[in-house]
Residue frames as a rotation matrix with the C-alpha (Angstrom) as fourth column:
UNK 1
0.173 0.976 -0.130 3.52
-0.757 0.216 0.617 13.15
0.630 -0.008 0.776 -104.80
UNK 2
-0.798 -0.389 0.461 3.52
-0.594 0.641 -0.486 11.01
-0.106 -0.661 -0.743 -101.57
UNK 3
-0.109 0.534 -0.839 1.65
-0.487 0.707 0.513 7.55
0.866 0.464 0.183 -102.57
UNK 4
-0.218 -0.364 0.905 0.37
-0.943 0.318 -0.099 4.82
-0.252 -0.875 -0.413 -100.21
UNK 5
0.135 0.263 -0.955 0.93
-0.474 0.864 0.170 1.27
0.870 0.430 0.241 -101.26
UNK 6
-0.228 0.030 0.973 -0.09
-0.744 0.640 -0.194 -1.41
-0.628 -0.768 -0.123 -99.70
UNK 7
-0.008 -0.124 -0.992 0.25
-0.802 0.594 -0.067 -4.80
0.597 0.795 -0.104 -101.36
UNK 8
0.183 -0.262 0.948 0.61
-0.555 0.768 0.320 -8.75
-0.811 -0.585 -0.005 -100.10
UNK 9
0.448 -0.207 -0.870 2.59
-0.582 0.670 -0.460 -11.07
0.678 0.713 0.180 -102.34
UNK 10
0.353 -0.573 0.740 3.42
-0.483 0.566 0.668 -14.57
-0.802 -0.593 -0.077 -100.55
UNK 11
0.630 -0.033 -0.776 5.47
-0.487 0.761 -0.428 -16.80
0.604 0.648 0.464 -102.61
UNK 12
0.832 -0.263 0.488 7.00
0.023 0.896 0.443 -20.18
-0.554 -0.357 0.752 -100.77
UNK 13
0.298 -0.871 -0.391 11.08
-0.951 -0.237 -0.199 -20.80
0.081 0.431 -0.899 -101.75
UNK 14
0.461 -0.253 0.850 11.95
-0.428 0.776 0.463 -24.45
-0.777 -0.578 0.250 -101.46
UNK 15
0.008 -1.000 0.026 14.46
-0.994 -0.005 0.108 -26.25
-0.108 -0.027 -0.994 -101.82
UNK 16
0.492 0.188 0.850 14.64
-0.179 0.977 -0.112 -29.58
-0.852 -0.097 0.514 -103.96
UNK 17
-0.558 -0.826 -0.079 15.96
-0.359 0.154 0.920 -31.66
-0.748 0.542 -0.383 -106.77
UNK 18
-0.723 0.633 0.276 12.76
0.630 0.439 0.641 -31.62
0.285 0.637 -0.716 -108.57
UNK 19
-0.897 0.428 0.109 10.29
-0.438 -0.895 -0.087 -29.44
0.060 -0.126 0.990 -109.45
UNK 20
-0.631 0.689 -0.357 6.75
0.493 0.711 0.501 -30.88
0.599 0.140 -0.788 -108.21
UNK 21
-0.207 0.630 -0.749 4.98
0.354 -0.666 -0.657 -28.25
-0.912 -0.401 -0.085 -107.24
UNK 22
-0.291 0.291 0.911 2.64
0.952 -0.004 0.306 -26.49
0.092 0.957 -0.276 -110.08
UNK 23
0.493 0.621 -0.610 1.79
0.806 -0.590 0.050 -23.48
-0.329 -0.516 -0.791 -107.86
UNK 24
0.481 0.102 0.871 2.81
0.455 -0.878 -0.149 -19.62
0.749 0.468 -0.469 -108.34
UNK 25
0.945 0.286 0.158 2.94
-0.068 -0.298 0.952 -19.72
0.320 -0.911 -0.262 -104.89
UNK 26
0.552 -0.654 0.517 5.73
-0.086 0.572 0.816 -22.12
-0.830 -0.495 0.259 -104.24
UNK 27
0.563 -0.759 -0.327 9.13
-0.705 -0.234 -0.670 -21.74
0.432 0.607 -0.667 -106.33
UNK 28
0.768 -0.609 0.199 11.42
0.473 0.749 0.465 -24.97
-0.432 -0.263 0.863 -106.23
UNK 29
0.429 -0.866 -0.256 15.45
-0.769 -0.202 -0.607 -24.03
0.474 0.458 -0.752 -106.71
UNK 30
0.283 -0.533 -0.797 18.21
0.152 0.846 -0.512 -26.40
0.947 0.024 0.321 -106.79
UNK 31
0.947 0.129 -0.296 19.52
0.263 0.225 0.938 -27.80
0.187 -0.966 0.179 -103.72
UNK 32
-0.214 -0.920 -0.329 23.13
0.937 -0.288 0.196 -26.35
-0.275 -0.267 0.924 -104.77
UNK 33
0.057 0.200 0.978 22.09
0.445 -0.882 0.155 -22.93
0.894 0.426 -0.140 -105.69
UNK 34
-0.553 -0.742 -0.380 23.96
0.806 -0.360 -0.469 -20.30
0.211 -0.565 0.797 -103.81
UNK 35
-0.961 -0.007 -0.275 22.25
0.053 -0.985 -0.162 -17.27
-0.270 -0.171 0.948 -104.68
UNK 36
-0.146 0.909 0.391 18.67
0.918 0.272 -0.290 -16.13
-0.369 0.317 -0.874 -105.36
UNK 37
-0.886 -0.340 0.314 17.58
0.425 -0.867 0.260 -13.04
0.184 0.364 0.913 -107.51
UNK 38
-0.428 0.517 -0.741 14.72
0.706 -0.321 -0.632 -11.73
-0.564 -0.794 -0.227 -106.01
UNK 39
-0.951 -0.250 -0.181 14.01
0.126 -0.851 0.510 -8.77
-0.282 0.462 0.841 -108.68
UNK 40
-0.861 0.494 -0.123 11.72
0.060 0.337 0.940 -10.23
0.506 0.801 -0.319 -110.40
UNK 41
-0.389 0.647 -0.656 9.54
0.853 0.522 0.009 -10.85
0.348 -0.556 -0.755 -107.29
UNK 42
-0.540 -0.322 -0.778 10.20
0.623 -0.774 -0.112 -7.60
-0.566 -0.545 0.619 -105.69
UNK 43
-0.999 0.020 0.042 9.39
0.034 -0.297 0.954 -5.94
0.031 0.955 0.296 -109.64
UNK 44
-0.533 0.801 -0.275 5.93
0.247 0.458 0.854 -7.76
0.810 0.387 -0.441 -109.37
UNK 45
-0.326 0.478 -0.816 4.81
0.944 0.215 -0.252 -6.82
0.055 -0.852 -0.521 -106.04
UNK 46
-0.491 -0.685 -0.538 5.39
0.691 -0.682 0.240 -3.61
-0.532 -0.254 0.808 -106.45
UNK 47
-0.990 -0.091 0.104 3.40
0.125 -0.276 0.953 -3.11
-0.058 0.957 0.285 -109.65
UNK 48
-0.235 0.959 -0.159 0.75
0.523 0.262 0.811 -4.82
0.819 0.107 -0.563 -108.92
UNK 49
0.016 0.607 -0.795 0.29
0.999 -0.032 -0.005 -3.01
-0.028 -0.794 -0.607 -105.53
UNK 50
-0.750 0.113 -0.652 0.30
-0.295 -0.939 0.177 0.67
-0.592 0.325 0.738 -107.39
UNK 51
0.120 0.979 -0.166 -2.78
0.047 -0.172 -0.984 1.99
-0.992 0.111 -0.067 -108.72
UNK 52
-0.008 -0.294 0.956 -2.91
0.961 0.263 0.089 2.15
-0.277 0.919 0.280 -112.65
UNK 53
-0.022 -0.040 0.999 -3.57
0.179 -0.983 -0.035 6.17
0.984 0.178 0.028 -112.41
UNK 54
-0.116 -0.075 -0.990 -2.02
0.975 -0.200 -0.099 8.08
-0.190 -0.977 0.096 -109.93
UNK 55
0.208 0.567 0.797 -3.68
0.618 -0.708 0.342 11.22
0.758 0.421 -0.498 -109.59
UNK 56
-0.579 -0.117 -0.807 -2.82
0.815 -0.084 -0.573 13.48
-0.001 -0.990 0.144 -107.03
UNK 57
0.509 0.821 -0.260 -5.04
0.763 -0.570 -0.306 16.76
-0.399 -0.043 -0.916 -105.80
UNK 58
0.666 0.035 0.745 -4.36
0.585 -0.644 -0.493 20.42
0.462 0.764 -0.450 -107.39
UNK 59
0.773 -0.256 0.581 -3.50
-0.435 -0.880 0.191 21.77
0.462 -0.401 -0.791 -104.33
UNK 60
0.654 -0.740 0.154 -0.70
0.193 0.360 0.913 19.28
-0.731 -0.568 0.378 -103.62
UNK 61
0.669 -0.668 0.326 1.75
0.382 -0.068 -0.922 20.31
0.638 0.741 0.210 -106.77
UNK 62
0.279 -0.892 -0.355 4.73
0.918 0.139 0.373 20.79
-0.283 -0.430 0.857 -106.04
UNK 63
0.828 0.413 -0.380 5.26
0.180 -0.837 -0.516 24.55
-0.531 0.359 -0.767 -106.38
UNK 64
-0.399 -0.911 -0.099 8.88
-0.495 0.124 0.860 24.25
-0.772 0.392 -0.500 -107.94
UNK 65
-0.384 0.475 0.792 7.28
0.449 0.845 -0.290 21.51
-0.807 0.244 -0.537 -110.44
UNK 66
0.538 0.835 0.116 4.88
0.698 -0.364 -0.617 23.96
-0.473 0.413 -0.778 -111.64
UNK 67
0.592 -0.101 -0.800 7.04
-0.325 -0.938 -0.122 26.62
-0.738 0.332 -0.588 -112.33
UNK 68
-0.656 -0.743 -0.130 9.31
-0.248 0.050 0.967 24.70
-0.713 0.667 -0.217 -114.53
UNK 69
-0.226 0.523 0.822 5.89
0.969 0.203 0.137 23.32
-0.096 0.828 -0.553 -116.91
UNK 70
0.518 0.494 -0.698 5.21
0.345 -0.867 -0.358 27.07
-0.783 -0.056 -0.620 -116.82
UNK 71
0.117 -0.697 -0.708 8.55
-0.329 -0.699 0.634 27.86
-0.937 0.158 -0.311 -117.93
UNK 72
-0.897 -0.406 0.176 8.15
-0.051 0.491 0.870 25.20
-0.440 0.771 -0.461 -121.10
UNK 73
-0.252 0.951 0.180 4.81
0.564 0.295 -0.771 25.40
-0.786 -0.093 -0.611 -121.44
UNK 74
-0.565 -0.366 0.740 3.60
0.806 -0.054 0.589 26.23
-0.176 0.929 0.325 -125.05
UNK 75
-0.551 0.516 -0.656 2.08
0.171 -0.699 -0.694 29.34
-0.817 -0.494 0.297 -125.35
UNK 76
-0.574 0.032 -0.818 1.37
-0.798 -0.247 0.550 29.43
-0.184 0.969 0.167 -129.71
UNK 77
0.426 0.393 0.815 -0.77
-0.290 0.913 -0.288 27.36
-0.857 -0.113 0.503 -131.36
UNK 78
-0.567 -0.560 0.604 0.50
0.411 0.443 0.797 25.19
-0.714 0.700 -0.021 -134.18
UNK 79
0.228 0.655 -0.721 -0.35
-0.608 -0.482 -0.630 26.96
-0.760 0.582 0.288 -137.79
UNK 80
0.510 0.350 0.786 -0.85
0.241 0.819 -0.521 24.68
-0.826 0.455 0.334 -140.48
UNK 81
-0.989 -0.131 0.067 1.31
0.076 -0.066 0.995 24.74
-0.126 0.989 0.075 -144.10
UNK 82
-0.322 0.413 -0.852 -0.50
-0.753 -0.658 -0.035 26.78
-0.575 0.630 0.522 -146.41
UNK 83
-0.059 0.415 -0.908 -0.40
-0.978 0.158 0.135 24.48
0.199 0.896 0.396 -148.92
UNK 84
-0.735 0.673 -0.081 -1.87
0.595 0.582 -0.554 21.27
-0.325 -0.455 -0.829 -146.47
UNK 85
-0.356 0.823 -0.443 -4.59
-0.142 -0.516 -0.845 23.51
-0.924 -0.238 0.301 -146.85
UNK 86
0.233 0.619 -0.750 -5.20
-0.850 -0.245 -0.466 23.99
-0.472 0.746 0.469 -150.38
UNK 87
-0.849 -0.257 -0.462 -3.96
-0.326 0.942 0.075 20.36
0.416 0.214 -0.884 -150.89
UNK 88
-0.773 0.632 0.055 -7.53
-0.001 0.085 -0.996 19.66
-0.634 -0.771 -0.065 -148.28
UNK 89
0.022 0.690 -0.723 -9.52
-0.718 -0.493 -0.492 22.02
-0.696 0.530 0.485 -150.64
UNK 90
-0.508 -0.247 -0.825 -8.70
-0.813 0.454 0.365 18.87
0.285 0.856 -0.431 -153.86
UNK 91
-0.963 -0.136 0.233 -9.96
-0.266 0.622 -0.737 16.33
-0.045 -0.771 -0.635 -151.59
UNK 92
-0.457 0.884 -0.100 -13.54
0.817 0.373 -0.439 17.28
-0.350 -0.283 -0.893 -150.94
């Protein structure tokens, strides 16, 4: 399934020795800090710029795809224990 996302997340990196910013926007890290991890940000953009159901059309399956849910696909329905049944019938 081929998806288009489109998305804008700005966030602001600066550099200080105090955190005085309250924003979302703007992220204060130490003025010795080497390294930054970025996942998190990356993680979030991402998410939020996919849909919450991705649906795609019938006639785009993958035809490989299909044949393997074919090949696992249940064909029986489930039959109930006998005695679920007459354990039902005491009930009501």
């Amino acid at each position: 399934m081929e998806l288009a996302v489109n998305g804008d997340l700005r966030q602001i990196y600066k550099t200080s020795t105090r955190s005085e910013y309250d924003d979302e926007e703007v992220i204060t890290i130490g003025s010795n800090q080497h390294e930054l991890n970025l996942t998190d940000a990356f993680y979030e953009c991402l998410v939020l710029a996919l849909p919450v159901r991705r649906i795609h059309k019938e006639d785009d399956c993958d035809p490989a795809v299909l044949e393997a849910l074919r090949k696992i696909e249940v064909k029986e329905e489930h039959q109930s224990d006998p005695r679920w049944n007459a354990l039902r019938g005491l009930a009501g």
